[in-house]
N, C-alpha and C positions, 0 to 999 in steps of 0.2 A: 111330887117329884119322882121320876123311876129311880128304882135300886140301881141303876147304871150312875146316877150322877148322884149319887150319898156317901162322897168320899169326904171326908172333912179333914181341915186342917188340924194342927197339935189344939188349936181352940176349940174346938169345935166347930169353926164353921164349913158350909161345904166348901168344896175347890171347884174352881169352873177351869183352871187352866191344863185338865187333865190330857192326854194324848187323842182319844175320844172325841171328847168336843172338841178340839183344835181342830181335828180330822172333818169334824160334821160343819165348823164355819168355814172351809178349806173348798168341800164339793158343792156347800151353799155360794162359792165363790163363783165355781166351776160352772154352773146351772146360770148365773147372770151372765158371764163371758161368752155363753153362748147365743148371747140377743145382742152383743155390744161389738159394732165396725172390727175389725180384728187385722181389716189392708183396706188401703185407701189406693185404687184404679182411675188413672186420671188418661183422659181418650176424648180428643178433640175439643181442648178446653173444658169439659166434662167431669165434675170427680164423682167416682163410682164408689159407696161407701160398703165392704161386704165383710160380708159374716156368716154365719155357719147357716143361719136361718133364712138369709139370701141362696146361700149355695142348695138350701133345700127346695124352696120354691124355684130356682132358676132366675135369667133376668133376661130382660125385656128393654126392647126400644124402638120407638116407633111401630108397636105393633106386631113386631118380630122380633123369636125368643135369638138370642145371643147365645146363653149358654142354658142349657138342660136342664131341670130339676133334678138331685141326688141326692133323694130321699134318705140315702144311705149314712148322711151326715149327721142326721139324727142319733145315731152310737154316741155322739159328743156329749147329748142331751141326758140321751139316756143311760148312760151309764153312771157322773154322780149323782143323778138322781136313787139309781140301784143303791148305791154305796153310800149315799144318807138314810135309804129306806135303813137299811143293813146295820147302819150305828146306829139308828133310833130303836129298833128293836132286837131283842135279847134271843138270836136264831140260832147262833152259834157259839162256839166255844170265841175266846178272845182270838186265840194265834188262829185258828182258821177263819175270822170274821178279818183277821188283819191280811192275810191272805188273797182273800177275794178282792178285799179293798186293793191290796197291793199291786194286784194282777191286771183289774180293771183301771187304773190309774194310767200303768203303764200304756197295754193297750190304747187309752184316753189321748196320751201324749205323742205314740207316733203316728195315731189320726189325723191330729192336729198337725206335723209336721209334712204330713204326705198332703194336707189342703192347703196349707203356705206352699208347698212345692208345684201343684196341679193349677193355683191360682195365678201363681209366678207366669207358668208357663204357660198358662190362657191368652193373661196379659201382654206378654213380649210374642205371641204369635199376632197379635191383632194392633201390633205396634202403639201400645200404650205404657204409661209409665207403674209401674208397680210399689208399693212404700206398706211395710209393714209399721201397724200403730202399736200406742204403748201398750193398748189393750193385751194384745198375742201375747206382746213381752210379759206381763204378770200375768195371764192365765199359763204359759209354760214356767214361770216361777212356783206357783199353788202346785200344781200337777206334780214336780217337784220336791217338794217340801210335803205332800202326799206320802210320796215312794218314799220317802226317806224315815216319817215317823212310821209308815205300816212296816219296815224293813226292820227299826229297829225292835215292834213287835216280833215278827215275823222267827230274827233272828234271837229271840229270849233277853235282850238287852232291858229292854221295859214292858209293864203292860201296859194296856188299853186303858187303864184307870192308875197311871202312876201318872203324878204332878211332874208336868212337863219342864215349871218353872225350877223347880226343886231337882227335877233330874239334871237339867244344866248348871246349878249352881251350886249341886252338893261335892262331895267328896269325889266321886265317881265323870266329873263333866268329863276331864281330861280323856279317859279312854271311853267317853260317848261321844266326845268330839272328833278322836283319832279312826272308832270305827264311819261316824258320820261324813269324814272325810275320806276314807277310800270308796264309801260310796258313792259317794259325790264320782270322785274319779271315773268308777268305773260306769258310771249311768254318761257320766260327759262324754265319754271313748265309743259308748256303744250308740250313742246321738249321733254322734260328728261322723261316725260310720255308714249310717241310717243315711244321713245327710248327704256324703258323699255319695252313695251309693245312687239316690234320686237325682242326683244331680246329675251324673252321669246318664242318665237314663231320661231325661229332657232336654232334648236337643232340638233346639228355636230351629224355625223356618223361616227366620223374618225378613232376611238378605234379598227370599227370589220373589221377584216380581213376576206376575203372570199378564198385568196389562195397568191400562190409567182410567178412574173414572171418567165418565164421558160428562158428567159436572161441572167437576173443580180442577180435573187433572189428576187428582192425585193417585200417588201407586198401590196398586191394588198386589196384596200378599199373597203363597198360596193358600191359604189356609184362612183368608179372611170372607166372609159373607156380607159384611157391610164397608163401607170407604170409611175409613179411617180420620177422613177430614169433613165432610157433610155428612156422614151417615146414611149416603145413599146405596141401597140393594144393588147388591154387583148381579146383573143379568146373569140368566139359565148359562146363555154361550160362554160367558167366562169363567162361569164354574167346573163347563164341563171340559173347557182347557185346560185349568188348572189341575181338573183329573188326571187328564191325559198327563198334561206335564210332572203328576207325583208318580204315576205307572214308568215313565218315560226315565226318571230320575232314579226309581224302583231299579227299573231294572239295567240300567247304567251301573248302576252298585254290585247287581248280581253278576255279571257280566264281569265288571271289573276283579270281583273275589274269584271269579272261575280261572280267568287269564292269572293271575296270581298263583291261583292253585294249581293250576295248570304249569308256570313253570317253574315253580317248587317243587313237583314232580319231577320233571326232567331234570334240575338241578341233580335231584337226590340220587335217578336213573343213570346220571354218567360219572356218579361219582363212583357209585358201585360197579356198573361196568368199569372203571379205568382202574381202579380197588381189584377187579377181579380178572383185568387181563393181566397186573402190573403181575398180582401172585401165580398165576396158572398160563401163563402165553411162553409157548416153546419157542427157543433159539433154531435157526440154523447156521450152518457153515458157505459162507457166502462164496469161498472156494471150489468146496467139494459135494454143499449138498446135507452133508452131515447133521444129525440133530444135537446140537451141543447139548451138554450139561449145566447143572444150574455154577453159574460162577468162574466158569474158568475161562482164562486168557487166551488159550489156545487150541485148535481142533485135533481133540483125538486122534482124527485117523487122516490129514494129511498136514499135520503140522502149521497150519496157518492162524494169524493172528486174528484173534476175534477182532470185528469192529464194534 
């Protein structure tokens, strides 16, 4: 057995339920989820099972790729893989070993949230239905429950070889629970932040039509390559209207922000002109000629009433 896992109870015997090993069956969890459905894409009676190892190969139908390969997705893989290599062997000190773990975790889970976001919005551009499985749901719980035990590392609360079971249920749970709770909080705030922020930042095309299969009829999206109902190849010509029509939309936008900008300008320009005749435009005397003064009722020099 390694000196890493020769922590014994008041018996003597060893403890398996240390922060450590919790941590090393946590990313052994992490390295499965990433072979297991994680959304289930349903398109033309169709259901599309995908997962991280889908999104790396790409996918395919009839012949023709759908979506891309994005090799890139492998980070998911590889990173608890790291951070098991890392608690099996004795590289570093504990708090910097919980550190890395910490960091890579994190990283881990807003990867994860940016592929539920990128799949989302594959799916509703190619008019398909999208459903996240319970798989996501408990690999973003693990990844979680990660941050949380390397945090309270991290933060000198426990070590890497203090019983996890005995930390919750000794003297001490109540303020491992109160700091485990603002944690919580503040990792929820900075998700739901995350979240918004992609959200915002994925805006479906799926409204405009650019034309009808010549098939089944059905409507062909901008942004779709194959029909949505037979799965028939949308011809060169209508791709390359579809072009046209995103350039065409393109610049209906720019256009529109210019005109905007444009009389938001002039707004601001007669404000300050009418600002700067109201303070500095000279009177005259509509009798005599006269340059009045600021304020008064009557002209200086032939007695007549101001208008």
């Amino acid at each position: 057995m390694n000196e890493n896992e020769m922590v014994t109870a008041g018996g003597g015997k060893p403890v398996y339920t240390t922060i450590k090993n919790v941590l090393r069956v946590l990313m052994v969890l992490c390295i499965i989820f990433v072979f297991c459905p994680s959304f289930l894409v349903s398109c033309s009676g169709e259901d599309l099972k995908v997962s991280v190892m889908t999104a790396v190969g790409g996918i395919k139908s009839g012949g023709q790729t759908i979506v891309d390969p994005h090799p890139v997705m492998l980070i998911c893989l590889l990173i608890p893989i790291a951070a098991l290599v890392l608690l099996i062997i004795k590289k570093f000190q504990d708090k910097m070993t919980a550190i890395i773990v910490l960091a890579g975790s994190g990283v881990d889970l807003i990867v994860w949230f940016i592929f539920r976001s990128t799949a989302k919005k594959t799916a509703e551009e190619a008019y398909c239905t999208f459903k996240t499985t319970p798989w996501f749901v408990i690999n973003i719980i693990v990844l979680i429950l990660s941050i949380l035990l390397t945090g309270l590392a991290v933060l000198g609360v426990a070590q890497l070889e203090t019983d996890l079971l005995a930390l919750l249920t000794g003297s001490g749970a109540k303020n491992v629970l109160n700091q485990v709770s603002g944690a919580v909080t503040q990792a929820a705030g900075t998700v739901a932040e995350n979240i918004s922020n992609l959200s915002k930042g994925s805006q479906s095309k799926k409204g405009i039509v650019v034309g009808y299969c010549a098939k089944c009829g059905g409507p062909i999206g901008l942004d779709s390559k194959f029909c949505i109902s037979c799965g028939t190849p949308v011809p060169e010509s209508m791709l390359a209207e579809a072009e046209a029509k995103k350039k065409e939309i393109e610049e209906a936008k720019r256009q529109e922000e210019e005109r905007l900008a444009a009389e938001a300008a002039k707004r601001q320009e007669a404000a300050a002109a009418a600002a700067a005749q109201s303070q500095g435009k000279s009177k005259f005397c509509q009798q005599c000629g006269a340059e009045l003064g600021a304020g008064v009722a009557f002209c200086q020099s032939c007695g007549a009433k101001v208008q």
